[in-house]
C-alpha positions in Angstrom: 121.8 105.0 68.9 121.6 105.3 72.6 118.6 108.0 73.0 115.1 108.4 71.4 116.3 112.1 70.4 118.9 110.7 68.2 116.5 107.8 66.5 114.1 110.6 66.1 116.7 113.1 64.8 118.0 110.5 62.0 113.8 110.4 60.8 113.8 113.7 60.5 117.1 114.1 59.2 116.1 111.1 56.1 112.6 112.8 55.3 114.0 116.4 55.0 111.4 117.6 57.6 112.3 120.7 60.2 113.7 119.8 63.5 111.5 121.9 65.1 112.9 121.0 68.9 116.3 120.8 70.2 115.6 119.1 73.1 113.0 115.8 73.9 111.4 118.0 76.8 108.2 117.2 78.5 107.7 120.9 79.4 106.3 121.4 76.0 103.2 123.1 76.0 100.2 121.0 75.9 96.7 121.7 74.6 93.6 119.7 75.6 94.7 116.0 75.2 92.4 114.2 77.4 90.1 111.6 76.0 88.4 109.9 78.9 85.1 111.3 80.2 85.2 112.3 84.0 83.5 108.6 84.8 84.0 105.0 83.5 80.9 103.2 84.1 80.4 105.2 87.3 84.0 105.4 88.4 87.1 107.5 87.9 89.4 106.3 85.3 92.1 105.9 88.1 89.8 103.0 89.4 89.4 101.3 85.8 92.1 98.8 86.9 90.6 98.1 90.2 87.2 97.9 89.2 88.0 95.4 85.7 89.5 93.1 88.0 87.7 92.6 91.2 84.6 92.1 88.5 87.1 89.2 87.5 87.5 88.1 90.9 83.8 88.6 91.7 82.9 86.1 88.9 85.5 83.7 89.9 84.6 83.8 93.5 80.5 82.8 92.2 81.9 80.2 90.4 83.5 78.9 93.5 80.7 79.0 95.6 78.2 77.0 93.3 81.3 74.5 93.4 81.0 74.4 96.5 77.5 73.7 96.9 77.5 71.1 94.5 79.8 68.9 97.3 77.6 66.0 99.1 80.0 62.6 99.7 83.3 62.6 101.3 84.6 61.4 97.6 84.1 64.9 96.4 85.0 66.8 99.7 88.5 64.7 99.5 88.7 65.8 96.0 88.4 69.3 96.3 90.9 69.2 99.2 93.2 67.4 97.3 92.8 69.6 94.0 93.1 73.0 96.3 96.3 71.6 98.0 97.5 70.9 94.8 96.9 74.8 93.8 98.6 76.3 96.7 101.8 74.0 96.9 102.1 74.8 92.5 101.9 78.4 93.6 104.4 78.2 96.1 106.8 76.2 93.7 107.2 73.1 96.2 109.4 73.6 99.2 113.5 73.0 100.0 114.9 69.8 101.3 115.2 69.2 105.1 118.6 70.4 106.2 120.4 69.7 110.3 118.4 72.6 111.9 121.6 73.0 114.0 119.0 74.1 117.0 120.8 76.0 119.8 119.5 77.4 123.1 121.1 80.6 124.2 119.6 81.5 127.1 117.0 79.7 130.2 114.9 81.9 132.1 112.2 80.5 135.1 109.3 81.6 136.4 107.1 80.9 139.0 104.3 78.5 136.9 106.6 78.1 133.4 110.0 78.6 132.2 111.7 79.9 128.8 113.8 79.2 126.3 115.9 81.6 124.0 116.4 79.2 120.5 117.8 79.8 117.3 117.8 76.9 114.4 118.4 77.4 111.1 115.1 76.5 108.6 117.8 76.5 105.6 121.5 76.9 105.9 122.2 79.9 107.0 118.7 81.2 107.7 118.0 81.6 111.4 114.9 81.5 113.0 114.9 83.2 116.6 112.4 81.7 119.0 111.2 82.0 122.5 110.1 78.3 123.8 107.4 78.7 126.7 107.4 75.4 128.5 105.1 74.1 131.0 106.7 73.0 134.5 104.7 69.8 134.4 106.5 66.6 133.6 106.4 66.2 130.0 105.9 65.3 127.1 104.1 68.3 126.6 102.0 69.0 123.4 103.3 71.6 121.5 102.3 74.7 119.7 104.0 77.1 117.0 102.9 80.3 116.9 104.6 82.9 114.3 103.7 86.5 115.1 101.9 89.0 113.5 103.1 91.6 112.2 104.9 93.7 114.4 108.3 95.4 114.7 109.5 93.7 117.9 107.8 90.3 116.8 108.0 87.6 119.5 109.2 90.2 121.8 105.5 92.2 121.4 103.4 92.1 124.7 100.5 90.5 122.9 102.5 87.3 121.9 104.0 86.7 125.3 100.4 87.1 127.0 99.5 84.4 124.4 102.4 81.9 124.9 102.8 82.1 128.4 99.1 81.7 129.4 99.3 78.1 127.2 102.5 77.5 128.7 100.9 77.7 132.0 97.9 75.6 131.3 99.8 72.6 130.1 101.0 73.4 126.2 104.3 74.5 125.4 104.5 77.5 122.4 107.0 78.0 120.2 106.9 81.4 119.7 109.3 83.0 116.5 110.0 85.8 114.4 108.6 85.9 111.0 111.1 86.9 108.0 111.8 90.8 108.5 110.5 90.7 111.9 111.9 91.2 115.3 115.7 89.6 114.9 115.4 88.7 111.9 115.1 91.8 109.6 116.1 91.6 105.9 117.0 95.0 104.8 119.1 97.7 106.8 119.9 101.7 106.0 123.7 102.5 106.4 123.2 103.6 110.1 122.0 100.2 111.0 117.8 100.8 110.8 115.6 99.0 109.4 114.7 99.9 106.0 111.2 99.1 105.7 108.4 98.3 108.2 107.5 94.8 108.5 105.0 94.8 106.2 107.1 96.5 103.6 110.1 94.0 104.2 107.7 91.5 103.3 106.2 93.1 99.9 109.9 93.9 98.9 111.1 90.4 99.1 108.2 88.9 97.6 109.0 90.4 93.7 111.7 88.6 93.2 109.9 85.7 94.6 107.9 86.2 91.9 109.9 86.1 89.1 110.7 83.0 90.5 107.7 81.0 90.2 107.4 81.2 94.0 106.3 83.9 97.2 107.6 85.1 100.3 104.9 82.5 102.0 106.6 79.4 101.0 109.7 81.0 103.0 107.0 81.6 105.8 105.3 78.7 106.0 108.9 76.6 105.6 110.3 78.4 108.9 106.5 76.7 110.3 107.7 73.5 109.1 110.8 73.3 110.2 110.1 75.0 113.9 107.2 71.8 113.9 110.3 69.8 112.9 112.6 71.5 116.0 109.6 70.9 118.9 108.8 67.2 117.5 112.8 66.8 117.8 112.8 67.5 121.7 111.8 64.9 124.4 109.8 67.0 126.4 107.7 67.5 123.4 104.8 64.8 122.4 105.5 64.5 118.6 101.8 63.4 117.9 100.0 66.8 119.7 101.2 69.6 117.6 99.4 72.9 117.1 99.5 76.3 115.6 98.0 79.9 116.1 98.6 83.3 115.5 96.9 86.4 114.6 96.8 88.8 111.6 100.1 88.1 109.4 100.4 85.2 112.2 97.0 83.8 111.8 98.0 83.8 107.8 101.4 81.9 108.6 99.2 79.4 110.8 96.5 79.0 108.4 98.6 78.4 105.3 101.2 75.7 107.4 97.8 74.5 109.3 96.0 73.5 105.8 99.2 72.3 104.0 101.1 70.4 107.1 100.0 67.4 108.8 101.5 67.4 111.8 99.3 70.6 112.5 96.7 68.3 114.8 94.9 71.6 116.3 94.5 75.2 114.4 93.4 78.4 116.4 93.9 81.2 113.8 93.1 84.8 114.4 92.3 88.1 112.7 92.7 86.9 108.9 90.5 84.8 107.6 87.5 86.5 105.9 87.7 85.3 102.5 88.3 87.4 99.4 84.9 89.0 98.6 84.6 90.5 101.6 88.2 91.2 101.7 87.8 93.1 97.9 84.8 94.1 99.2 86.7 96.0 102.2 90.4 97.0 102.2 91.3 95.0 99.0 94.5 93.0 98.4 96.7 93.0 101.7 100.5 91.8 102.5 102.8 90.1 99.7 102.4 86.9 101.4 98.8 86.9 101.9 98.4 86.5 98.5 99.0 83.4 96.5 99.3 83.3 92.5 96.2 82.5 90.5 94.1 81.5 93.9 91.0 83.2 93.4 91.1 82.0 89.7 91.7 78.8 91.2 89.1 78.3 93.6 91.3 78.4 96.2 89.5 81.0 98.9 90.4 81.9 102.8 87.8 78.7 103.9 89.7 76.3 101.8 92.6 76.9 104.3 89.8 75.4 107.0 88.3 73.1 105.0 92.1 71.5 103.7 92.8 70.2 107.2 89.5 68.5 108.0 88.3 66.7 110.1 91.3 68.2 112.4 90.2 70.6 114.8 90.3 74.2 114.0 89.1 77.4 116.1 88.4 80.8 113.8 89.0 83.6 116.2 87.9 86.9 114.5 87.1 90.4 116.0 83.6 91.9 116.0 85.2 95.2 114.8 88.4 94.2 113.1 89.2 95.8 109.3 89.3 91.9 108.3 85.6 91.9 107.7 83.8 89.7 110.6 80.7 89.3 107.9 83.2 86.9 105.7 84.7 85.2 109.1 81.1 83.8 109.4 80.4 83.4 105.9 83.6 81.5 105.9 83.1 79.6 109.1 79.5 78.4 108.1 81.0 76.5 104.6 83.0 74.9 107.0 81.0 73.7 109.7 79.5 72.2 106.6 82.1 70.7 105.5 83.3 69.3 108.6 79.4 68.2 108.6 79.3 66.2 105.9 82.7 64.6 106.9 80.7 63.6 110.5 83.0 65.9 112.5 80.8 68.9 112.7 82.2 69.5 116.5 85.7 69.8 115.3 85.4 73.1 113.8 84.1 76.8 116.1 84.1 80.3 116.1 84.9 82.4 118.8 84.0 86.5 118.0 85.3 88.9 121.3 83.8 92.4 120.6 86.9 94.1 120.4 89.5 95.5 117.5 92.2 93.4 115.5 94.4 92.1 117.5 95.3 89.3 120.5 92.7 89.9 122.8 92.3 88.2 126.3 89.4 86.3 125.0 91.4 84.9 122.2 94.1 84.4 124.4 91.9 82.0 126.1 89.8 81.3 123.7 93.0 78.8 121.9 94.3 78.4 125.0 91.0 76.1 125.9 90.7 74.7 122.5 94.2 73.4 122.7 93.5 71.8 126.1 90.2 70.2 124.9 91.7 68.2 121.7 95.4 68.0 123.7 94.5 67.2 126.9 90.9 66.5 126.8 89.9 69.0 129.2 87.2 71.8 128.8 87.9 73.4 132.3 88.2 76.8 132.5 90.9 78.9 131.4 91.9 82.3 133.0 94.3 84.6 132.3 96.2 86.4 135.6 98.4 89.1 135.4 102.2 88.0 135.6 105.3 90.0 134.0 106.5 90.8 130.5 110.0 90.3 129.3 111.2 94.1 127.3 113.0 92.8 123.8 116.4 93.0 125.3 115.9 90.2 127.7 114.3 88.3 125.1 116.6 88.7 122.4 118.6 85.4 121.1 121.2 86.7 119.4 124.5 88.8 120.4 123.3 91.7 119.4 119.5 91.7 118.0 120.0 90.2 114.7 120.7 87.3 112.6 122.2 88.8 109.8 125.2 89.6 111.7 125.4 86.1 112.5 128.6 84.4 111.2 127.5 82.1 107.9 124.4 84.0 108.0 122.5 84.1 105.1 119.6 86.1 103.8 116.3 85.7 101.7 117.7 87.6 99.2 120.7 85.2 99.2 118.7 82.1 98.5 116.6 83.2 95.8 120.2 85.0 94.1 121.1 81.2 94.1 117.7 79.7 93.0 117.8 82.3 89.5 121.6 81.0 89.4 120.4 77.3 89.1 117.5 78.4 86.6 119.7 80.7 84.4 121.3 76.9 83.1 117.9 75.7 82.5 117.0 78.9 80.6 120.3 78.5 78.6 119.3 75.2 77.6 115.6 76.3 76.2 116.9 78.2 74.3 118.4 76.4 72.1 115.2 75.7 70.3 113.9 79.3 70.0 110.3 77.8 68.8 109.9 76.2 71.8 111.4 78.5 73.7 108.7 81.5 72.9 106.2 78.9 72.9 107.4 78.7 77.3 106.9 82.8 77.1 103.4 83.0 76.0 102.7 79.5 78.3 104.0 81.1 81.1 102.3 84.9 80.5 99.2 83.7 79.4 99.3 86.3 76.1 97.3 85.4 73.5 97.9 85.4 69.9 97.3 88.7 68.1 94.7 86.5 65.3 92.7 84.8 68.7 92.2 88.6 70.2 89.2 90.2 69.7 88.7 93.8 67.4 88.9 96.5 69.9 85.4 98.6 69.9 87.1 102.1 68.3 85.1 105.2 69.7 86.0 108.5 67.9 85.6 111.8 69.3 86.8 115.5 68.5 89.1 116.2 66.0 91.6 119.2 66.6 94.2 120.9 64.1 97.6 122.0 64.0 99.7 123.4 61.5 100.4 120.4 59.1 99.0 117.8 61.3 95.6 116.7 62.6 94.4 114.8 66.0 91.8 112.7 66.3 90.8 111.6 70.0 89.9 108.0 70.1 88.8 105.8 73.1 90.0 101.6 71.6 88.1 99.2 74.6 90.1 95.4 73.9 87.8 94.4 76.3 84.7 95.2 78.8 85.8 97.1 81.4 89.0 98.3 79.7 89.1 101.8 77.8 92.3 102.9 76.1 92.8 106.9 75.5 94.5 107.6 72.7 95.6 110.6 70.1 96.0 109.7 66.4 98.2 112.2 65.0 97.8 112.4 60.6 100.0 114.8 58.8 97.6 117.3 55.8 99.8 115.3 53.4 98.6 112.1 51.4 101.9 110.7 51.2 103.0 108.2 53.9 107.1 108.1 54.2 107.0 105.0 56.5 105.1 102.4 58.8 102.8 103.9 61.4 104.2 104.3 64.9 102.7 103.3 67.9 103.9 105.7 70.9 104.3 104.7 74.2 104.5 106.6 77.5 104.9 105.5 81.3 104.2 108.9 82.6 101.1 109.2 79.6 100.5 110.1 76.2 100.5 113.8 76.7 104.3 114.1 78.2 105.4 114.2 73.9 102.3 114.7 72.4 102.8 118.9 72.6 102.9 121.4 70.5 107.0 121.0 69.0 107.0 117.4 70.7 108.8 114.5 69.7 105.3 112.9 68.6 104.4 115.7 66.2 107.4 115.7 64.5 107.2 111.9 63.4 103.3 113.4 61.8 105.1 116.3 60.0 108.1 113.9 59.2 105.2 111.8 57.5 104.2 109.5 59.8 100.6 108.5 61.0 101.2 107.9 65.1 98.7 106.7 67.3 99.6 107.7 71.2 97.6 105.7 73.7 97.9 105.1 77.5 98.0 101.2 78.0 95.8 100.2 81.1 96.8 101.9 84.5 99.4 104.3 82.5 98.0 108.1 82.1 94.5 108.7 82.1 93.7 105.6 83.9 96.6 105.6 86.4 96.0 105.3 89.8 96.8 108.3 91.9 99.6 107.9 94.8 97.4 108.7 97.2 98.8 108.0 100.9 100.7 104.5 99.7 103.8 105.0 101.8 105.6 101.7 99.9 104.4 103.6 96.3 108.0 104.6 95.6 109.1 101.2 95.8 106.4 99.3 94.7 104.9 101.4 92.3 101.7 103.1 92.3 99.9 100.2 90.8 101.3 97.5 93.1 97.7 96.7 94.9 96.0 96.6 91.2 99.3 94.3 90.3 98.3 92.4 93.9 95.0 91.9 92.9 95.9 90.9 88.9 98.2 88.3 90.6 95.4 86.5 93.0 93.7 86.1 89.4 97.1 84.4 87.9 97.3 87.5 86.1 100.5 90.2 85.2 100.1 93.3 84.1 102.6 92.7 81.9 100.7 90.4 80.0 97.5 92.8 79.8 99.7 95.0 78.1 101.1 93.8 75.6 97.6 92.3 74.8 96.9 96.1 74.8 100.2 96.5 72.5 98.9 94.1 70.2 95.3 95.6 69.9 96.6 98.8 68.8 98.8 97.2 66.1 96.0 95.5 64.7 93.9 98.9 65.0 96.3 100.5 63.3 97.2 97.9 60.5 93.3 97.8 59.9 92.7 100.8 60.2 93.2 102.7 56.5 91.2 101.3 53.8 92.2 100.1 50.7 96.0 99.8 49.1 97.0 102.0 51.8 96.8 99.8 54.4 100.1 99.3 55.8 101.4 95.9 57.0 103.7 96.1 60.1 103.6 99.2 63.1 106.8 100.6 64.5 107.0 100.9 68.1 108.2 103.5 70.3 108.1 102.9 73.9 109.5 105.5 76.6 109.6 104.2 79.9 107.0 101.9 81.8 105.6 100.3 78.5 108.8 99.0 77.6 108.2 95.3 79.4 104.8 94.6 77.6 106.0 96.2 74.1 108.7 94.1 73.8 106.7 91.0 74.9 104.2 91.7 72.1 107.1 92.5 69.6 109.1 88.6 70.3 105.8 87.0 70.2 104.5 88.7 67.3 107.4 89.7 65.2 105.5 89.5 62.1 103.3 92.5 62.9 106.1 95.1 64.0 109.3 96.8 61.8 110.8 97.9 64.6 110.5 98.2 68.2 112.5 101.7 70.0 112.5 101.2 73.9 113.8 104.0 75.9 114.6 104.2 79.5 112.8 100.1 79.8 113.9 97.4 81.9 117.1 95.6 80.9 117.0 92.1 83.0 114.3 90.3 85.3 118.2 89.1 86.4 118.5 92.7 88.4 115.8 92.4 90.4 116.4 89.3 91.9 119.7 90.5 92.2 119.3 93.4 93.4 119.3 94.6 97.4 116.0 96.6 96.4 114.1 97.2 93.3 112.0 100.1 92.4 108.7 99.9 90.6 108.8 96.2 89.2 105.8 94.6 90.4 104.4 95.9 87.7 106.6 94.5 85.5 106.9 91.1 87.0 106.1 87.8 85.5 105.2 85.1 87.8 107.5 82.5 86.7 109.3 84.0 84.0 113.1 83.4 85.4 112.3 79.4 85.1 111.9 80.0 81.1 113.4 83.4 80.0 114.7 86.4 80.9 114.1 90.2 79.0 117.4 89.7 77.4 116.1 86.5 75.8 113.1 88.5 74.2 115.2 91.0 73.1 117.8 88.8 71.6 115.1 86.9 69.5 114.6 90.2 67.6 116.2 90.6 64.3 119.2 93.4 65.5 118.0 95.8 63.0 114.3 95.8 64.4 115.1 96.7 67.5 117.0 99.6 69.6 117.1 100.0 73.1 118.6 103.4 74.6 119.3 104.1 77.9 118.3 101.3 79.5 117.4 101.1 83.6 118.5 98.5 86.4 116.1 97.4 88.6 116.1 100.5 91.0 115.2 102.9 87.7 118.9 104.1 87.5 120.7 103.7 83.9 122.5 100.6 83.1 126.2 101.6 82.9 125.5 105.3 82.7 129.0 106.6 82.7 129.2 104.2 79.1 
């Protein structure tokens, strides 16, 4: 059967009940069917998801700080930096093999008191880095420093980076300064007329989903391009390979952080207008950029210090703003566990805060600020360093390709590309799992984290008003699996004793109350005989989060910064959900008393639910007669596959691809317990829908 009319229309057709609709419409007219009160333990039950999880994160976060005051002797303190490296490279999934960088120079400018370089090397094959080298006219070898960009549209190009490269260019320190992924030259995604899709921000968050699925992020591509431009300056002779550095600010002062604490070479760090660690960063604007948050870390211990702390006893400058939106309270919070760190290491000098009263961004006291802390560790100098006007390149004369991009370089490859080929390697592994299906499912709930339906504790059942309708009656019922997690829900009984199948749990994406009218599709399975229980699963209808101003909403999904802040905990909402799935079956097996109780749920799914529901039906096929899913997910496959998906952060699995895809689930099913109609790609369009 390809639609949920036609499955529905058979039930009604075998029980003899009326078909009371001719169409499954939504328009249906719909009396009171809210459950939830106005407030949820003092907040709207749009903010249920938000507030359950940065309680989570709040918790872990305590539990990282009494860790950390429980460090004395350098035994411990190389312990935890070895045990937090080991976090961040295992949520990165380890990095590619060094490839020629095939480094080419494509245009020399000079200047009075430095001179430039136009560079291009490739940090995989194919992949192009663009790069403006500022070099000192000193004889060399010159230390060098790598600075990635923040996020801006004209990247490198941007009149706050060339301030900041050329004023250490011309006080002794060459800087490499590049693009970041979907930045400046090197944008990822393009409309037919040749503009960018996205902003920069937005490239970034877009790539990063199928990164996901992957067991891996859009930072390990970042902080790669870092390795490899260290790689390109230690390569040059006019470059001392022993005095590296790195800075940056805002999505730079990430790049420079992360490739700071896991790289080395990195001798001196000067990051800017990031680090604030997560409680104040919850506390504030919540969850930020795709690659500014790693899988798991808070859950983990691993916080924004640990990216200071990871390099010590090298030298590291915080720069942070007095009045920036990355919260200067955690900058200093942040910066004192570090000074203490470096402390008990006997290198308390080696780590400094500098704080210009000014807004996010490169100020001049920054400017100078790394430019001095380079020279003290680099050239062992502490004179004074002072920034003179001199003029700006426009991003034409900077530009190092033919015509502003890499992609329409020949052999040029994109991110989307590489991670096409990475799921091609892993669909052989997953091919080979398989064939031991037992240990194959036992990889799924290993790699989502559900637990088993017996280990789950009873949901808390709260029961409210009961309304009538002719033949049917509706009880309103709040099931909580868990503090801080309420489920709304409608339990539809027909007047008649006699029970002509299993009960049916109905799912909705859009919310319980699209089918659950008056002549819906939901009150026609009571009348047909059918006790149905309707409930929103977390952050679905009465607890959805409203789109608000979220300009990337359409192609994230409304939920993405609840799904962000899930993922920092090594959490999916995927999982949550079918947990959710598989408290409502149990509610409902348990549910009547006596010889009545019945001893497997149907499921019908339209929509959004479909990812979870099916999880809960392959792990727990014992509990469910059938499973429906309408307008679900086919493939994880698409979406890496795919130029652009549409709302599947939500239903991403960090990881999944490397064990199983949705089509693996599904084809663990028994084929007569399961029926998917009209099922969607990974932009939300049908799947072969002239078929």
């Amino acid at each position: 059967m390809s639609t949920l009319k036609e499955y529905l229309s058979s039930i009604f057709a075998t029980t003899g009940a009326a078909l009371l609709f001719a169409t499954l419409s939504a328009g249906a007219a719909v009396d009171d069917l809210a459950v939830l009160p106005a407030q949820l333990d003092g907040a709207a039950p749009g903010l249920m998801m938000e507030t359950y999880l940065k309680h989570q994160a709040f918790a872990a976060l305590d539990r990282r700080e009494a860790a950390f005051e429980k460090l004395q002797n350098g035994e411990y303190l190389r312990a935890w930096q070895q045990d937090r490296r080991e976090v961040f490279l295992s949520a990165l999934g380890g990095f590619p093999a060094r490839t020629p960088l095939h480094a080419r120079t494509t245009g020399q400018m000079n200047f009075a008191d430095y001179r430039l370089e136009k560079i291009i090397f490739e940090s995989q094959p194919g992949f192009h880095v663009t790069a403006t080298l500022y070099l000192p006219l000193t004889p060399g070898p010159h230390p060098g420093v790598v600075h990635p960009t923040g996020h801006s549209e004209n990247a490198k190009a941007r009149d706050l980076y060339q301030r900041a490269s050329i004023v250490l260019a011309k006080n002794g320190v060459a800087c490499l300064c590049y693009d970041p992924i979907g930045q400046g030259e090197r944008r990822q995604y393009f409309e037919a007329n040749g503009e960018p899709s996205f902003g920069t921000t937005g490239e970034h968050s877009v790539m990063d989903v199928s990164c996901s699925l992957l067991g891996t992020s859009v930072a390990r591509y970042m902080i790669w391009d870092g390795m490899r431009a260290v790689d390109y300056l230690q390569g040059r002779a006019d470059i001392d390979p022993t005095r590296i550095g790195a800075t940056g600010i805002s999505g730079g002062g990430t790049i420079s952080a992360y490739l700071s604490a896991l790289d080395e070479r990195i001798a001196v760090a000067a990051p800017g207008c990031y680090l604030t660690g997560f409680r104040r960063l919850l506390e504030t604007l919540g969850p930020q950029d795709a690659e500014q948050n790693i899988f798991g870390q808070i859950t983990r211990g691993l916080d924004h210090g640990d990216y200071v702390m990871l390099r010590a006893p090298r030298p590291t400058l915080i720069m942070a703003a007095t009045k920036d939106y990355f919260d200067i309270i955690g900058a200093w919070h942040l910066f004192r566990q570090s000074k203490r760190f470096y402390t008990r290491l006997g290198f308390s000098e080696r780590v400094d805060l500098i704080e210009p009263d000014t807004t996010h961004g490169f100020p001049t006291e920054m400017r100078v600020g790394a430019a001095r802390w380079m020279r003290r560790w680099f050239l062992g100098s502490d004179a004074p360093v002072i920034e003179t006007d001199f003029p700006l390149l426009n991003d034409n004369q900077l530009r190092c390709t033919p015509d502003g991009q890499v992609l329409r370089l020949p052999g040029a490859r994109s991110l989307i590309d590489f991670n096409r080929d990475w799921e091609s390697r892993l669909a052989a592994d997953r091919t080979k799992l398989w064939r031991d299906p037992t240990a194959a499912m036992q990889e799924v709930r290993r790699i989502t984290g559900i637990r088993a339906a017996a280990d789950l504790p009873a949901a808390k059942v709260e029961m409210g008003r009961k309304v009538g309708r002719k033949g049917i009656s509706i009880l309103h019922i709040v099931l909580q699996p868990e503090p801080g997690i309420w489920l709304p829900a409608l339990q539809f009984e027909p007047e008649t004793t006699v029970r002509t199948g299993d009960p049916v749990l109905y799912l909705h994406g859009e919310g319980k109350q699209i089918d659950a009218g008056p002549g819906g599709p939901i009150e026609m399975l009571a009348l047909s005989g059918r006790t149905v229980l309707a409930v929103d699963l977390r952050g679905l209808g009465e607890s959805s989060r409203s789109p608000g101003r979220d300009a990337m909403g359409p192609v994230l999904g409304f939920n993405s910064r609840d799904s962000n802040l899930a993922y920092l905990l090594g959490k999916s909402f995927v999982a949550m959900r079918a947990e959710d799935v598989l408290a409502c079956t149990r509610y409902l097996i348990g549910s009547p008393a006596g010889s009545n109780r019945p001893a497997r749920v149907a499921v019908i799914s339209v929509g959004e639910p479909g990812v979870p529901a099916l999880h809960a039906a392959a792990l727990e096929p014992q509990l469910f007669s059938s499973l429906k899913l309408q307008s679900s997910l086919a493939s994880w496959v698409d979406v890496v596959r795919a130029p652009v998906s549409r709302n599947q952060k939500v239903n991403a699995v960090f990881g999944a691809l490397r064990a199983y895809d949705l089509t693996d689930l599904v084809a663990s099913l028994p084929k007569d317990r399961i029926a998917i109609m009209e099922p969607l790609d990974a932009t939300g369009q049908p799947v072969n829908p002239g078929r």
